[in-house]
N, C-alpha and C positions, 0 to 999 in steps of 0.2 A: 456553493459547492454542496451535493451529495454524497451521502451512501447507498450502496447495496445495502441493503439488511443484512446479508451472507459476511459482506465484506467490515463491517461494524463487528459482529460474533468472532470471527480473525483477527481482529484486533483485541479485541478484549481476552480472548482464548490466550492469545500469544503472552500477551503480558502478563497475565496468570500463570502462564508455564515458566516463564523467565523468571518472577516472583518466587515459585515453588522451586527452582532452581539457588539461587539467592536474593536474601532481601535487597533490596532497592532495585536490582537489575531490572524489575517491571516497569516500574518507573522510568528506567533509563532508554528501556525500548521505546515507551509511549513518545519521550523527548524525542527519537530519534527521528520517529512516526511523525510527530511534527512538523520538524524541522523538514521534512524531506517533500511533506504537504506545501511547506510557506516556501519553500523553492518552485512546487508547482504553480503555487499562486504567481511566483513572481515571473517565471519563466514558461509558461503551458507548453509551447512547443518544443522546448530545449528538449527535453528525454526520447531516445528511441524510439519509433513506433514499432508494434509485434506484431500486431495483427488488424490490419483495417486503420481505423482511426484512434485504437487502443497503445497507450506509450506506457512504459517502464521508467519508473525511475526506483533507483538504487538505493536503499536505506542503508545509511553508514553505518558499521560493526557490527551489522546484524542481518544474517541469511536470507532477508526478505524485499520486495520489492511492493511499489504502490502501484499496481495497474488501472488506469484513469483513462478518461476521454477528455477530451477539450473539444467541442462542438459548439460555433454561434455564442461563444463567452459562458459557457456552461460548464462546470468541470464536475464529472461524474467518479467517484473512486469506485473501482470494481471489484477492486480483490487488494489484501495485504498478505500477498501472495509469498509462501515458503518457496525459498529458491529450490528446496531440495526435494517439495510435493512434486507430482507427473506436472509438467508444463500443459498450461494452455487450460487447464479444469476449469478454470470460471469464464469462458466462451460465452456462453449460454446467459452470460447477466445482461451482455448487450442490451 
């Protein structure tokens, strides 16, 4: 599994804002981030597709989704995408 570089800085961005928010809740997102990863792993095709060969999956209790590919056993993360940014912005990481 990969990252976008973009998509690595959204991650860490995010959990820093949730931190500055309250303590541990950074924390709590990275788990959430996780867990929603070791789902990918377990299941690559189970989530939505949105665009092309790019799938959604939902990250529990927190506004954000994991945009990924699954190509030839390769799973690529795109974006830890804010549900509530403009849709479709990280297009271009294909």
């Amino acid at each position: 599994m990969t990252f976008h570089p973009a998509a690595e800085i959204e991650l860490y961005d995010a959990a820093l804002y949730y931190e500055s928010q309250r303590r541990g809740l950074g924390s709590t997102f990275l788990q959430a981030i996780e867990t929603a990863i070791d789902e990918i792993r377990e299941h690559p095709m189970a989530s939505p597709r949105v665009h092309g060969v790019v799938r959604n999956k939902q990250v529990r209790r927190f506004p954000y989704s994991v945009m990924y590919s699954a190509e030839n056993g390769n799973l690529r993360i795109l974006a830890i995408a804010n549900q509530k940014r403009r849709p479709l912005y990280w297009l271009r990481r294909q």
